[in-house]
C-alpha positions as a Markdown table, in Angstrom:
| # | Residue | x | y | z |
|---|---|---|---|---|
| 1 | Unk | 20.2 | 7.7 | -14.7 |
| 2 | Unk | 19.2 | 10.8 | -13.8 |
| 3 | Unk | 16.4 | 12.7 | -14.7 |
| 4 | Unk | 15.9 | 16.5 | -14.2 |
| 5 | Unk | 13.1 | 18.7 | -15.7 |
| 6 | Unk | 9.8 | 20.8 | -15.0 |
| 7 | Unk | 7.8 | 17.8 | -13.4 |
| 8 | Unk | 10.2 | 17.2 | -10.9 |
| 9 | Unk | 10.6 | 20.4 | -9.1 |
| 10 | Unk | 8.9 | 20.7 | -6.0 |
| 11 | Unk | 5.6 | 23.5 | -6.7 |
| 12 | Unk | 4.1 | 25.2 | -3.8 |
| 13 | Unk | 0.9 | 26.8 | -4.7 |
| 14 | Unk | -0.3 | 29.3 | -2.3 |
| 15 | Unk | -4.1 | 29.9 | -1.3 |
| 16 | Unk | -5.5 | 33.5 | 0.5 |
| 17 | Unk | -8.6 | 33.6 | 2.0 |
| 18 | Unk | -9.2 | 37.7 | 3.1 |
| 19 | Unk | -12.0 | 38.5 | 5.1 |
| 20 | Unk | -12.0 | 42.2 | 3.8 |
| 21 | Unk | -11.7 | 41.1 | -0.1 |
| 22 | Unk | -13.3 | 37.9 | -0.4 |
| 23 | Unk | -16.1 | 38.4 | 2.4 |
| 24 | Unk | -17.8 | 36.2 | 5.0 |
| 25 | Unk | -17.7 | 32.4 | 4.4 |
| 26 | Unk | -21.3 | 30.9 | 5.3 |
| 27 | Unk | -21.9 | 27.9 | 7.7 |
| 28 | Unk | -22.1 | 25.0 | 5.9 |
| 29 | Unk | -20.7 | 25.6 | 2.7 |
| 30 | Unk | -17.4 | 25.4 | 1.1 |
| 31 | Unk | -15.7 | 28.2 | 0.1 |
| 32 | Unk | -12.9 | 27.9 | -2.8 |
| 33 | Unk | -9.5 | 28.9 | -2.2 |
| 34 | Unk | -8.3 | 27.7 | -5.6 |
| 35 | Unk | -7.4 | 24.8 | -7.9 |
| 36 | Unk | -5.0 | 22.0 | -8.2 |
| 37 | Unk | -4.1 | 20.2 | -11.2 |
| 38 | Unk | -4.4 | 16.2 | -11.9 |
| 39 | Unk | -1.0 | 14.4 | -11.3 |
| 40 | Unk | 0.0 | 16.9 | -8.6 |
| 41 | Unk | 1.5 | 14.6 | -5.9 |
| 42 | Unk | 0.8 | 16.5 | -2.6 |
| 43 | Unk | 3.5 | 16.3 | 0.0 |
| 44 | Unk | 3.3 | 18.8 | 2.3 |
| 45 | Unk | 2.0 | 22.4 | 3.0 |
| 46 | Unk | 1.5 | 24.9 | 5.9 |
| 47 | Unk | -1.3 | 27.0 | 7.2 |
| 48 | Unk | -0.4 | 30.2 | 8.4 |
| 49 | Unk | -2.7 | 32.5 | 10.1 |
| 50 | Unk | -2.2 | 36.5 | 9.2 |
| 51 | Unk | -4.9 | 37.9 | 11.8 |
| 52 | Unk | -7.6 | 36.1 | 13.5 |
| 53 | Unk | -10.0 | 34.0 | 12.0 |
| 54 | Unk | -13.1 | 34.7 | 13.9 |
| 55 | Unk | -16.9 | 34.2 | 13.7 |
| 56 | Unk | -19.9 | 36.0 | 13.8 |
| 57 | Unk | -20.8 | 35.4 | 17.4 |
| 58 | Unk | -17.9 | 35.8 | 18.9 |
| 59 | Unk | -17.5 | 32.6 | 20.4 |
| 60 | Unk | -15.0 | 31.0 | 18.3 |
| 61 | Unk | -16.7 | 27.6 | 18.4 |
| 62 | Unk | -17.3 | 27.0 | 15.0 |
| 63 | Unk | -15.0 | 25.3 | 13.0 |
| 64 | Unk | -13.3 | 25.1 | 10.0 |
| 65 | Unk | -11.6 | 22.3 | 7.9 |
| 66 | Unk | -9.3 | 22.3 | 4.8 |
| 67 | Unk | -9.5 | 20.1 | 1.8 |
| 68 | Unk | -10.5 | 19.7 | -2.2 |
| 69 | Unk | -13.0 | 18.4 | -4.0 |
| 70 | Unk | -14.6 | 15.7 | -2.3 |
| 71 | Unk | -12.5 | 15.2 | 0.6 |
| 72 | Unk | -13.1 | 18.2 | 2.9 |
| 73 | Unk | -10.8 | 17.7 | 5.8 |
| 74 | Unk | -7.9 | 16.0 | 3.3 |
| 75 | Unk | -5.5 | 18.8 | 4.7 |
| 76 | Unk | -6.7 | 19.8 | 8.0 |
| 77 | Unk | -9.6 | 18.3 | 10.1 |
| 78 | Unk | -12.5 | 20.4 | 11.4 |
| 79 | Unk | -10.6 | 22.7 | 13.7 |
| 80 | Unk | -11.9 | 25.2 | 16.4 |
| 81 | Unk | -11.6 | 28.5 | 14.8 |
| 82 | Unk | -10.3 | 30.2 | 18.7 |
| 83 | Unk | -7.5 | 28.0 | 17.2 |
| 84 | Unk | -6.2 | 30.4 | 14.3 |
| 85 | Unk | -4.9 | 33.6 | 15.7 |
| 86 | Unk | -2.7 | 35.9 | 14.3 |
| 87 | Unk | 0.9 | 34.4 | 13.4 |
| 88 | Unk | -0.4 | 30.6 | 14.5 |
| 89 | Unk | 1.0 | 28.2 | 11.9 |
| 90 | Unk | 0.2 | 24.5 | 11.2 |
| 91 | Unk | 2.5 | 22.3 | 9.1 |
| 92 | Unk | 0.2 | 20.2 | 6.4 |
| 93 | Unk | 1.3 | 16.7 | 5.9 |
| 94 | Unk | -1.4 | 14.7 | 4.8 |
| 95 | Unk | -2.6 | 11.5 | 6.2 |
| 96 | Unk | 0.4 | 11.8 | 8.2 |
| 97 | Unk | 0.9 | 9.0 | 11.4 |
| 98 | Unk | 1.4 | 10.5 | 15.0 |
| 99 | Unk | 5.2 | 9.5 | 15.9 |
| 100 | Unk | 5.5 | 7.4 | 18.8 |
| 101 | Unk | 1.3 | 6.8 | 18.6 |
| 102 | Unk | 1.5 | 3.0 | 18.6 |
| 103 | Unk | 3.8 | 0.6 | 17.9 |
| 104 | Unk | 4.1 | 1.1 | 14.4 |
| 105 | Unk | 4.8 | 4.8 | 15.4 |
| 106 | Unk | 8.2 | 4.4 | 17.2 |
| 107 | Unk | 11.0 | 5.0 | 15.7 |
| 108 | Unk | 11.9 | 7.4 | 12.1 |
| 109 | Unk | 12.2 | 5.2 | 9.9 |
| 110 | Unk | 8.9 | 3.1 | 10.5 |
| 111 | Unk | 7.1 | 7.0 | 10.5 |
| 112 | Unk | 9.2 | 7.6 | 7.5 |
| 113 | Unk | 8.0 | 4.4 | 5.3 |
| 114 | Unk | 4.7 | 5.7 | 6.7 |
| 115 | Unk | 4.5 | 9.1 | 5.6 |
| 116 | Unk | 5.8 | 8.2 | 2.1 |
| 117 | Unk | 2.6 | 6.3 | 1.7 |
| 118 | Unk | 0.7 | 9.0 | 3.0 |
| 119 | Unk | 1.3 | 11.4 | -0.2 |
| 120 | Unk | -2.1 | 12.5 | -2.2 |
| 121 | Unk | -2.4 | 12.0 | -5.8 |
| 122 | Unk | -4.7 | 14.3 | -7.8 |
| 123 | Unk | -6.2 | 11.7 | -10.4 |
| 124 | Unk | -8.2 | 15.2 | -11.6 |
| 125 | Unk | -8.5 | 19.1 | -11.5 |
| 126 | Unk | -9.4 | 20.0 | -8.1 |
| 127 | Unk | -11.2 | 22.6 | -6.4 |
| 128 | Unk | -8.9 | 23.4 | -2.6 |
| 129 | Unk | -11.2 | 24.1 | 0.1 |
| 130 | Unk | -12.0 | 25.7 | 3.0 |
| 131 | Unk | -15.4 | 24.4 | 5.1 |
| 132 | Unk | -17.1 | 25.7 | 7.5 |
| 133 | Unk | -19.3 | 24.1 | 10.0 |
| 134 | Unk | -21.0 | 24.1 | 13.8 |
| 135 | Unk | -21.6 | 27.0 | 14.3 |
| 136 | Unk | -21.3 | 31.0 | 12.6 |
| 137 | Unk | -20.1 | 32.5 | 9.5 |
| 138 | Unk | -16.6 | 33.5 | 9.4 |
| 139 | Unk | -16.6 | 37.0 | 9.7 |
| 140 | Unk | -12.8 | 38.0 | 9.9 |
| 141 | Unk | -9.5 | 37.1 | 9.2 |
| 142 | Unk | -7.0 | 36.1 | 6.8 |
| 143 | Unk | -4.9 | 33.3 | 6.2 |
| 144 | Unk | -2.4 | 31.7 | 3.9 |
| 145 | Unk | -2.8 | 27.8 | 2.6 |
| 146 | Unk | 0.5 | 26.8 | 1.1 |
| 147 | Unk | 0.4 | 23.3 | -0.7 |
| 148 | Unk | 3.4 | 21.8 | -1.7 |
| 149 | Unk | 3.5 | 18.9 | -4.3 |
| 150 | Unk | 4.8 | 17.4 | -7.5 |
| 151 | Unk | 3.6 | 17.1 | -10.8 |
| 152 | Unk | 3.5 | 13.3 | -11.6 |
| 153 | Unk | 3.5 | 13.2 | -15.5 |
């Protein structure tokens, strides 16, 4: 039988972080981009980069990662900020296997059965993050966190 209503659409929920609106983001914290509800099955997202993420030195070494309530890196990992310049985009897929990594990594299907497994479950209200660490402050850019995801009932 088949089922069709508002809990099985596929959401995407989209996240702005603006340098010029929402100001700097401080070293060592974790600035909120937003909230997710509990049961939202996360699939997938992107990260798409509008102009340059940069920080207050200069030197791009600080990084940045991308996650929700505690589990900071859940979407991205700590990633060099030089990284996120205008129009750079990064496909979201959490916990998601490197094809062709290993053994277990070599062919679709097994990376497939793999991802499936891979999928986040919200068992509460989140907050979605962006943290900053080693280094500076962010002090420019903007940037769009798409999160795609179910809502499991």
């Amino acid at each position: 039988m088949s089922t069709t209503n508002q809990f099985m659409e596929l959401k995407c929920q989209k996240f702005t972080y603006d340098n010029a609106v929402d100001g700097d983001i401080t070293l060592n914290t974790a600035f909120v981009l937003g909230d997710l509800p509990k049961g939202a099955l996360i699939v997938g997202g992107s990260l798409h980069v509008v102009t340059d993420v940069t920080d207050a030195d200069a030197g791009d070494n600080t990084t940045i990662s991308f996650g929700y309530t505690g589990v900071a890196a859940a979407f991205v990992a700590a990633t060099a900020v030089s990284l996120l310049e205008t129009g750079s985009r990064f496909s979201i897929l959490p916990g998601s296997p490197a094809l062709g990594a290993d053994a277990a990594h070599n062919a679709a299907a097994e990376y497939a059965a793999l991802v499936s497994t891979s999928h986040i479950l919200l068992a509460t209200d989140v907050r979605v993050l962006a943290t900053v660490n080693a280094d500076q402050d962010i002090n420019a850019g903007k940037f769009n966190l798409f999160i795609e995801y179910y809502v499991s009932a």
